[in-house]
FIMAR-847611 format. One record per atom (N, C-alpha, C): y, x, z. Coordinates in pm, whole numbers, plus 50000, padded with zeros to 5 digits. Layout:
REM FIMAR-847611
YXZ
...
This chain:
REM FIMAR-847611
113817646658991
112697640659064
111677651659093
111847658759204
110797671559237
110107668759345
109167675459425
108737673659546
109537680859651
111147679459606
111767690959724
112257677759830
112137665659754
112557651659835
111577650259929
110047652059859
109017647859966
109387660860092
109347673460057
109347682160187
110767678760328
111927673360217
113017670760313
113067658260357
111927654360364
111817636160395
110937639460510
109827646560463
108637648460554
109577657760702
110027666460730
110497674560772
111527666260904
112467654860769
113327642360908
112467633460970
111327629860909
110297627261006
108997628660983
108787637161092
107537643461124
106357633061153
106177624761212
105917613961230
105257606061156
105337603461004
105037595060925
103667593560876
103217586260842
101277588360839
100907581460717
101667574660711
101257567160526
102797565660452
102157562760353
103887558760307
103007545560167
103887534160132
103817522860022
104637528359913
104037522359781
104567526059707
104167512359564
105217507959567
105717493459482
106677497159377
106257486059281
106767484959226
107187471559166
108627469259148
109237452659116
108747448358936
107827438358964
107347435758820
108417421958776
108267419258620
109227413558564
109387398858618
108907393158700
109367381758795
109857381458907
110637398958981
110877404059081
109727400959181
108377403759183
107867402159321
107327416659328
107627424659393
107007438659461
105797439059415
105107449559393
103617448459374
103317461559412
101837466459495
101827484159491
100557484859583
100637500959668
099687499659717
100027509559846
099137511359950
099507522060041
098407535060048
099157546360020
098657557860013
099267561960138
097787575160127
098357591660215
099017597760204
100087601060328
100877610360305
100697625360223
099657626960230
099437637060137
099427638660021
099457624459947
099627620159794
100997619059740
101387624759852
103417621859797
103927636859694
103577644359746
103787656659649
103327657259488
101857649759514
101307647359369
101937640359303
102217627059380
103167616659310
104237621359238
104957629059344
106677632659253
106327644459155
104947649559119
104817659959034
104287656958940
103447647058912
102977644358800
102157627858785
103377617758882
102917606858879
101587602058913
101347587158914
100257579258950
099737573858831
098467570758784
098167565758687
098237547158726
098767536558700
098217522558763
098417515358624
097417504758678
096857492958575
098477491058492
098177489158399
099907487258321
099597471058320
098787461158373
098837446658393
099137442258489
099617453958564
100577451858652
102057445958636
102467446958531
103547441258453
103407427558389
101717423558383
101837411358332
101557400958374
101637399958511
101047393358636
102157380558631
101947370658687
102727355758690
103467357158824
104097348858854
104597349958997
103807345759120
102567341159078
101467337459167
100827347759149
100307358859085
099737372559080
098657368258980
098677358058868
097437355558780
098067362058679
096897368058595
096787378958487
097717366058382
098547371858312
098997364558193
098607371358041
097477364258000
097187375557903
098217377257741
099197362657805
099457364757623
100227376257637
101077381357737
101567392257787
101507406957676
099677407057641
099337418457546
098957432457660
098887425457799
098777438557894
097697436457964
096847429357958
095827426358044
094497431757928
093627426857918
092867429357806
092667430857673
093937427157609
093607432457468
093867450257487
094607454657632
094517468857639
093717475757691
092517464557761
091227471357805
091827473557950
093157466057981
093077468858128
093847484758170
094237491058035
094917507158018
095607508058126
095387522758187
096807527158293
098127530358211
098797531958233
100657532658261
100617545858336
101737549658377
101917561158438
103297552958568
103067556058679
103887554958775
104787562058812
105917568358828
106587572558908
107587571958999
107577579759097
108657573059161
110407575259142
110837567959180
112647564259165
113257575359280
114167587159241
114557594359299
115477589059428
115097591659514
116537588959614
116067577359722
114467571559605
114347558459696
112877562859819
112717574359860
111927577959949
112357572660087
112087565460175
112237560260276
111557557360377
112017556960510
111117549460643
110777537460627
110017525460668
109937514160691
109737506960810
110847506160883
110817513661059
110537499261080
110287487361057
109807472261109
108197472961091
107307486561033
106497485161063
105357490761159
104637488061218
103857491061331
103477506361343
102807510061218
102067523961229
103537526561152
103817538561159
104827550761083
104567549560911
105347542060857
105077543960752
106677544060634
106517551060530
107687555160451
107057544760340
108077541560251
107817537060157
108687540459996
108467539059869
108917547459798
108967538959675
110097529959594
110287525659486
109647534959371
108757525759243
108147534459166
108887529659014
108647533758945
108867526658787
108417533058660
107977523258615
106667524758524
106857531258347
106027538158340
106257550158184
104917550058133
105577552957993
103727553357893
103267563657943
102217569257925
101427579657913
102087593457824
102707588757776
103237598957693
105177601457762
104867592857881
106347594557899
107827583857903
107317577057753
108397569557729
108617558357848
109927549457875
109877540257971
108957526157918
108137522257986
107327511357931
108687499657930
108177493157819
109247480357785
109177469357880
107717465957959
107877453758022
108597459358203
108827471658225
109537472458344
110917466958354
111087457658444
112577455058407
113747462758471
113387478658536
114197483758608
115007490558453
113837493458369
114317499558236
114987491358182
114977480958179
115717472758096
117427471858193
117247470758312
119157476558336
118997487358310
118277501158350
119277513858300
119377513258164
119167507058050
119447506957923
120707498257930
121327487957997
122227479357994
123507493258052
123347498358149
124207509958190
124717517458117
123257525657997
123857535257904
124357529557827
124497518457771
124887516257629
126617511357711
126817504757839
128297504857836
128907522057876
128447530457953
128417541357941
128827546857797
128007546957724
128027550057592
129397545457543
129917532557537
130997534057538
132557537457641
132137549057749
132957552857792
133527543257939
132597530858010
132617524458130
131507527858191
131997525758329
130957528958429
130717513858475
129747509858502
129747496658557
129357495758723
130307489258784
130567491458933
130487476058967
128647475059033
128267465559111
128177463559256
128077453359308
127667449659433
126917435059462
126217431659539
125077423159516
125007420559660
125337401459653
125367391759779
124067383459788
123117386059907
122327377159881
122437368159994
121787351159954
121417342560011
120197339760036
119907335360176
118537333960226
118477324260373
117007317660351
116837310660496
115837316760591
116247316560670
115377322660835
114647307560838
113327310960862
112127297160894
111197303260967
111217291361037
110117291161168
108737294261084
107567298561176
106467303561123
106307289161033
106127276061027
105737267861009
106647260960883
107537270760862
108397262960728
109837257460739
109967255160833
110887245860895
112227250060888
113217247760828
114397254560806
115107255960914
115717268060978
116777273861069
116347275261132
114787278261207
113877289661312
114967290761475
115337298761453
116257306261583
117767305561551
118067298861439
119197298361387
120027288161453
119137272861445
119937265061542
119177259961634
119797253061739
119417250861912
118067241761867
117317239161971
116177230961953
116417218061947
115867207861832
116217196761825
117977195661746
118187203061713
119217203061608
119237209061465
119787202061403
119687208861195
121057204261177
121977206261234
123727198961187
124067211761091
124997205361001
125257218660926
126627225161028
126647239161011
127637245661069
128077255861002
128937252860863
128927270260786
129747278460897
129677292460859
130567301560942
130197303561083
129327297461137
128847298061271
129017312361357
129457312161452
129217328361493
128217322861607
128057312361678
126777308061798
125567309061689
125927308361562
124307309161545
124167323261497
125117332161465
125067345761462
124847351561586
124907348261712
125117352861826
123577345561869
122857338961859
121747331461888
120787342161791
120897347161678
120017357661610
120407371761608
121107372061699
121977389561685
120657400061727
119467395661795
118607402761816
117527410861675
117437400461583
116647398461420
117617406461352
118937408761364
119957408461293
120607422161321
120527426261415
120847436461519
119487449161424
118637441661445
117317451761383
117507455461266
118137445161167
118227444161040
119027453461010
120367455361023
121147468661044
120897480661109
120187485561194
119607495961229
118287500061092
117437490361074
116787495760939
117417503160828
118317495060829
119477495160664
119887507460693
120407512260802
121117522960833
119927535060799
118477532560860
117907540860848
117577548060693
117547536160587
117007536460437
118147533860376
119557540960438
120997544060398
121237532160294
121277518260299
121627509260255
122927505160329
123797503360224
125107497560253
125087485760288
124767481960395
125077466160447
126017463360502
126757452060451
128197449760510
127967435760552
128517423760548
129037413960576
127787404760620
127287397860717
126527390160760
127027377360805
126737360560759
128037350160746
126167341660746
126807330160879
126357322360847
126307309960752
125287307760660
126117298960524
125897283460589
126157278260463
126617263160464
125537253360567
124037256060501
122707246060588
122107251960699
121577250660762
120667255260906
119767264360846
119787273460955
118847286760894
119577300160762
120567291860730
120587300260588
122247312360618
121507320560535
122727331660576
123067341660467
124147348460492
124827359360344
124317374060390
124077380260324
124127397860343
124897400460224
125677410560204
126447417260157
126087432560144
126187439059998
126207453760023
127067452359962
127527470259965
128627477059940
128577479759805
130077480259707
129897481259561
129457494359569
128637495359437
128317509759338
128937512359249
129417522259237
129577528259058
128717536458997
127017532059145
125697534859008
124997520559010
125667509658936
124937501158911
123427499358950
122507508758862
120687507958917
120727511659058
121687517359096
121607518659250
121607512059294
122697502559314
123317488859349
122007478259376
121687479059246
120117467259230
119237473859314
118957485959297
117747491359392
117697485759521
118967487859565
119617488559715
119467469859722
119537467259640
119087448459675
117567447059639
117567450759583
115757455259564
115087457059725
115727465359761
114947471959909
115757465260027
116517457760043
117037449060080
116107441860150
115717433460010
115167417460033
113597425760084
113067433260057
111857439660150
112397442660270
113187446560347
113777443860452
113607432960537
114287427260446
114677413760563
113227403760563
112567409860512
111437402260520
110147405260602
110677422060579
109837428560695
110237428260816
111747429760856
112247424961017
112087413261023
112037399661006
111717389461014
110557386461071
109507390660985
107777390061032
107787395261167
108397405561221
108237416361319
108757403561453
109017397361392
110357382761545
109597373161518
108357374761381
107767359861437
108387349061352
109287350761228
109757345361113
109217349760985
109707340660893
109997342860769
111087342060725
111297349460632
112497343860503
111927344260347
113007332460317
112577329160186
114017327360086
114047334559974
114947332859892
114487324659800
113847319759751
113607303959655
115127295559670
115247296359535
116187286459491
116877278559620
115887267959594
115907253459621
114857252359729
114717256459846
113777254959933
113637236360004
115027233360041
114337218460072
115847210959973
115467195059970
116157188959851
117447185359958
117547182760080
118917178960142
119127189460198
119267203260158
120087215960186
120617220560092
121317230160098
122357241559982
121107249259981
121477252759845
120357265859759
121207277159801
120367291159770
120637299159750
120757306559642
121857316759624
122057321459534
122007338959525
122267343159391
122577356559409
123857359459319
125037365959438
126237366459330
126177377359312
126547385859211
127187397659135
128317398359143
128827411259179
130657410059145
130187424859050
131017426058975
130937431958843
132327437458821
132637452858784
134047456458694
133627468658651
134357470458596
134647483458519
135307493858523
134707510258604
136037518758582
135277524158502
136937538058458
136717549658361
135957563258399
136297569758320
135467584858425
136567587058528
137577585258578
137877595458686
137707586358832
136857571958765
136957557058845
137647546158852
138787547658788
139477536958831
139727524058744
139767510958797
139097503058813
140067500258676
139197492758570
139887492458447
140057477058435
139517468158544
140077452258557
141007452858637
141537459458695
142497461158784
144357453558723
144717448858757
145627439658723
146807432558814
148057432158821
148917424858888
148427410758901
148087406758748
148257391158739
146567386058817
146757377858863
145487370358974
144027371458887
144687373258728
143557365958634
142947381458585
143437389658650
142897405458571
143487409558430
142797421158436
143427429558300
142827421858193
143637425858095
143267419357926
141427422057908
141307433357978
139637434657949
138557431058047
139447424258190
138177414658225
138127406058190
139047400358151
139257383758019
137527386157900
138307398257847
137247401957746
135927398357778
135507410957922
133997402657938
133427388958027
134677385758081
134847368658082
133847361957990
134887363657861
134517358357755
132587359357700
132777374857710
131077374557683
130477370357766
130427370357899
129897357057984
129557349357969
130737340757946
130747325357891
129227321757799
129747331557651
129577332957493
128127330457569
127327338757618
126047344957654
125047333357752
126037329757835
125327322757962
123827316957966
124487301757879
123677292857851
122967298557788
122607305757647
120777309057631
120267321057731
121047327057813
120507337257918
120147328558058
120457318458053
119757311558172
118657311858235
117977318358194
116367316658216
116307334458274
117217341558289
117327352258330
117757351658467
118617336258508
119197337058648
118507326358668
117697319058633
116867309858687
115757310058635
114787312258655
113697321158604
112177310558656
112717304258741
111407298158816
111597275058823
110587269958828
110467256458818
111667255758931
111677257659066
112567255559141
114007256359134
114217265259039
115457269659013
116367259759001
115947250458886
116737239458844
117597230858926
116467225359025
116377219859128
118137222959213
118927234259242
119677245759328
120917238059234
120987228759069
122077232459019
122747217359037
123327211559141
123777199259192
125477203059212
125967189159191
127917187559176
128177189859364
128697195359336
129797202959488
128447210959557
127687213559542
126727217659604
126907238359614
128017240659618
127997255659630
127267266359504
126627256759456
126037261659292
126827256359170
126867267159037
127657259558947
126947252058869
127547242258786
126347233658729
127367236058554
128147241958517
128697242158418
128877259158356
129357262358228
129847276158198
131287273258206
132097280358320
133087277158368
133817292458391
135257293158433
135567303758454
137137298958564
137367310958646
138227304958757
139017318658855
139837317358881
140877323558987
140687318159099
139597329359181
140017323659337
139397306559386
138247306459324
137637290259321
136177291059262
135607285059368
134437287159394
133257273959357
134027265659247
133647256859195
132687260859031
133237276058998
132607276158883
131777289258885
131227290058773
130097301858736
130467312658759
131767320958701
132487326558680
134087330458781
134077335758857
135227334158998
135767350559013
136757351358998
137847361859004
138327359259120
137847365459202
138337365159390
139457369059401
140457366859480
141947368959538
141357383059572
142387385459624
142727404159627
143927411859617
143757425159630
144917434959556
144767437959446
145707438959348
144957441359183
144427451159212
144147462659280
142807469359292
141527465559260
141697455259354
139927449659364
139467440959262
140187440559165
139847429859043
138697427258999
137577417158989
136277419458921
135897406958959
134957404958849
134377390058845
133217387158929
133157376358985
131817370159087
131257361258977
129577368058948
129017361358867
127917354958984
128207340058970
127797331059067
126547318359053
126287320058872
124927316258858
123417314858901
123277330558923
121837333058939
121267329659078
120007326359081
119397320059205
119267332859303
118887331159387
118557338459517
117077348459438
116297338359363
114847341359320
115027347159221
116257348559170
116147357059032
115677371659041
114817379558939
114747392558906
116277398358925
116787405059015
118367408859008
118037422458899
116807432458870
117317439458762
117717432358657
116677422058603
116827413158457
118547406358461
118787403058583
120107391958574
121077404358598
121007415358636
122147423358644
122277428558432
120807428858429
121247438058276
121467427158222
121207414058199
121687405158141
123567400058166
123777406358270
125397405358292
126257415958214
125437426458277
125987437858207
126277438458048
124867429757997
125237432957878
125847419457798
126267413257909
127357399557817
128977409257836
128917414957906
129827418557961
130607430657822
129517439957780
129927447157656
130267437757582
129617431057499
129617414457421
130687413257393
131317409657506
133147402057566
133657414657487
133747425757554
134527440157525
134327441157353
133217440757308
132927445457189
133437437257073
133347424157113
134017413757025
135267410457103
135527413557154
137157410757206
137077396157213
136107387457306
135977374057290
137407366057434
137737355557388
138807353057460
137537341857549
137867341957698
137437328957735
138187315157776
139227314257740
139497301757735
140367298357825
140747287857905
141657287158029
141127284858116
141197292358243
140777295058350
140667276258408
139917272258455
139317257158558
140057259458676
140877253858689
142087248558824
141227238258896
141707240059014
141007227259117
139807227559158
139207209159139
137597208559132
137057211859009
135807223658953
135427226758847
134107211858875
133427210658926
132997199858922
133227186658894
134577182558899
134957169758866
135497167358776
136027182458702
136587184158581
135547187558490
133907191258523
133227186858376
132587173058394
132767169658512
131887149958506
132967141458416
134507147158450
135527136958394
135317143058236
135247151858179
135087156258045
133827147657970
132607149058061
131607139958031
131937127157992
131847119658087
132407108358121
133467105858006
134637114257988
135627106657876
135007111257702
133197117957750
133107121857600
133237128757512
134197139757548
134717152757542
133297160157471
133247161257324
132217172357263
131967188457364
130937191057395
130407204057468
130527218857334
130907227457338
130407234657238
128797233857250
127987234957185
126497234757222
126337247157313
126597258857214
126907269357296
126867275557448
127687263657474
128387263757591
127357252957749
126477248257646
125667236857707
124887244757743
124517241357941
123227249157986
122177240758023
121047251157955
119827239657981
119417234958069
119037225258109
118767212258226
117357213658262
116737220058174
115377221458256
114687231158219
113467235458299
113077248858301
112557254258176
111807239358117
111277245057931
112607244357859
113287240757851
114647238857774
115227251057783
115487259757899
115527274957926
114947284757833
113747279657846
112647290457800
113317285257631
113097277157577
113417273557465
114757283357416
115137278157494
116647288957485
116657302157477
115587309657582
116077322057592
115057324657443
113747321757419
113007327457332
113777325557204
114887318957143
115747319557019
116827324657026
116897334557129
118107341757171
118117355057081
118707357457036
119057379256956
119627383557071
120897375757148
121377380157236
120267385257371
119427379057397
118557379757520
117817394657483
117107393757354
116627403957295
116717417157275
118277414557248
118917430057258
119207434357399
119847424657484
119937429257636
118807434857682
117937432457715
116217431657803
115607439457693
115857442957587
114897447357488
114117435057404
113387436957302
112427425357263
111047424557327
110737438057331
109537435657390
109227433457550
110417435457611
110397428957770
110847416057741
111527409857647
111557392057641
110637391057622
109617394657512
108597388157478
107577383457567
107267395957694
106377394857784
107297384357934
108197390857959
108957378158003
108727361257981
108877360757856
108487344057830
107327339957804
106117350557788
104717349457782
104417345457947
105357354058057
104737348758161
105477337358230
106637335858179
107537320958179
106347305958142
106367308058014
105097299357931
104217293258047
103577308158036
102407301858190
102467295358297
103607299458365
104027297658473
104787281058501
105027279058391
106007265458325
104727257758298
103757255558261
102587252258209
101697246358309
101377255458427
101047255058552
101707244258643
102607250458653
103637241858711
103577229058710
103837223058567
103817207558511
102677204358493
101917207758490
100127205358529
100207201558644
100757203458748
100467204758916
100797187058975
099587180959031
100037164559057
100767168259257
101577168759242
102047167959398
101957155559474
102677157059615
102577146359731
103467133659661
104327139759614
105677128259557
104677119259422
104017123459297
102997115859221
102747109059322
101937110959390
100997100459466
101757092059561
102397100359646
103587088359683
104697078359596
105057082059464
105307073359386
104357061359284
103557067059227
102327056559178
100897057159230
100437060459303
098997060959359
099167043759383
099747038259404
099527021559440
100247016159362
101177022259305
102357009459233
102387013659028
101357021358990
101347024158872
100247015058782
């Protein structure tokens, strides 16, 4: 991390007059500020000093003090720096401006605990450490909305909301938004591949390309979803990844596909049989083992819950599957080359560093305990846990995911497992601003209260 990036950045474009500089706090929302180009050299030489309560902010931006970062520290700076590699244009915006991923260190250096970018590269070294590379890629879901809220903007014809998955007229009706969107990506060398219109009006897939640098991987979805949010605004839209944006549409999600090679790369789930090698079974298994009290890592927000409905393209069970898209857990068809698991839990809104290191590290788990997961869910995975219900069938508890957002939190805060993944002291501040946020929330009297008892209570 030198200033030889800022001179060969400055140099491809001459042009540039400010540059942003954010950073993703532990509820994934960006946070930062915009400096002078002339502050970029200082930056990569000896960092930024910023509020370290910057980390303890809610997802509405209110100070969370049980956090321990707001005032019992007097409000202390942190040290900023920036993320090598992530120096960039931000060509959707008006004046010339670059922008530059940061991540946050004590004063003395060390990585501060409540960043959650630290908390995956610690999930990396320790499978590293034992001799895997972990090789991600990261699908997101999202809706295009009219300035006014309204789901599917330019997506579908006026006076229509029919569902149409797979659409190419409504790919061909936004190829202009979309068209931009890939010329950005290209510019801030993001691997963007696959663009699919999904299941409800408005809503759609992006695809990047796998890594075998994991924190890359996340970064690159990191700067992504600032993307598409910045070409959007630029046409006179929004997008929104929230869960559960309206109650008669499909949620969005964020899948992970996840495997494992060795040092020379090659892919160590790799397998003839449909179901993978003996050691993606393994971290199958830690999957499973892990899920349910890590829930609150892929659903993180009141809305979340809301996204987890039967046939609804979300899983509602800890499930595991070949080629079927009914459960949590989905081993996609392929060449045994491409072997690797689609972890299909986490919301659209999730923190993807927190839910990637939380995969990652169910994933050692599986490997380390050699945990078996069980027999793969044939068919409908949905109708096969209502009929299990239904006939009564004991749940491992284990195996039971929590149903609501405090039940989560409940969960993750009696977790060792959560603890050791994320660290303790990024859970701790994690569920300090969970707490709040959960608290708030159920405090809040909405339109539906009053439309349900304002007259009839």
């Amino acid at each position: 991390m030198t200033a030889e990036e800022v001179t060969a950045f400055r140099a491809a474009h001459p042009g540039i007059e400010a540059v942003q500089l954010y950073i993703t706090d532990p509820s994934g929302v960006p946070r930062g500020k915009v400096a002078a180009l002339h502050e970029l050299e200082r930056l990569y030489t000896t960092g930024r000093p910023v509020a370290g309560s910057i980390l303890g902010l809610d997802v509405t931006g209110r100070d969370v003090e049980a956090t321990g970062l707001v005032w019992e520290t007097g409000d202390a700076d942190l040290l900023c720096r920036p993320v090598p590699g992530t120096l960039r244009p931000a060509p959707w915006l008006a004046r010339p401006t670059a922008q530059v991923m940061m991540s946050m260190y004590t004063l003395t250096g060390e990585p501060a605990p409540a960043d959650p970018r630290h908390a995956l590269a610690r999930a990396v070294a320790r499978l590293a450490a034992r001799g895997f590379r972990a090789v991600l890629a990261v699908e997101l879901e999202f809706y295009l909305l009219a300035p006014r809220g309204e789901a599917g903007a330019a997506a579908v014809p006026p006076g229509s909301a029919h569902i149409d998955a797979y659409s190419l007229a409504r790919l061909e009706r936004t190829a202009p938004l979309f068209d931009e969107v890939y010329a950005a990506a290209r510019a801030q060398g993001l691997p963007v591949e696959t663009l699919m219109s999904e299941y409800a009006p408005g809503q759609f897939e992006l695809t990047l390309a796998h890594r075998d640098d994991a924190l890359r991987a996340v970064d690159e979805a990191v700067m992504l979803k600032r993307l598409l949010r910045g070409v959007a605004a630029k046409h006179g839209l929004a997008v929104t990844f929230m869960a559960k944006p309206y109650a008669h549409l499909a949620g969005s999600g964020m899948h992970l596909h996840v495997s494992l090679a060795d040092g020379a790369g090659q892919n160590l789930f790799a397998d003839e049989a449909p179901a993978g090698s003996p050691l993606l079974r393994q971290a199958l298994g830690g999957l499973k083992a892990t899920m349910a009290e890590s829930l609150l890592a892929f659903a993180p927000n009141g809305n979340s819950y809301r996204r987890f409905q039967s046939e609804s393209y979300a899983p509602t069970a800890v499930s595991w599957g070949v080629n079927n898209r009914s459960v949590s857990l989905r081993v996609p068809a392929g060449p045994p080359s491409s072997r690797h698991i689609e972890h299909r839990i986490a919301g659209a809104d999730a923190n993807p560093y927190v839910a990637a290191a939380v995969v990652l590290a169910g994933v050692e788990r599986g490997i380390a305990m050699g945990l078996d997961p069980g027999p793969p869910v044939t068919g409908n995975g949905y109708a096969a846990a209502a009929a299990a219900a239904a006939a009564g069938v004991p749940l491992d508890p284990q195996l039971a995911l929590p149903r609501t957002w405090q039940e989560a939190i409940d969960r993750a805060a009696g977790s060792a497992f959560l603890a050791e993944a994320l660290g303790p002291e990024f859970l701790r501040v994690f569920l300090a601003i969970k707490r709040q946020e959960c608290a708030r929330f159920s405090a809040e009297v909405t339109e539906l209260d009053r439309s349900w008892y304002l007259h009839t209570a």
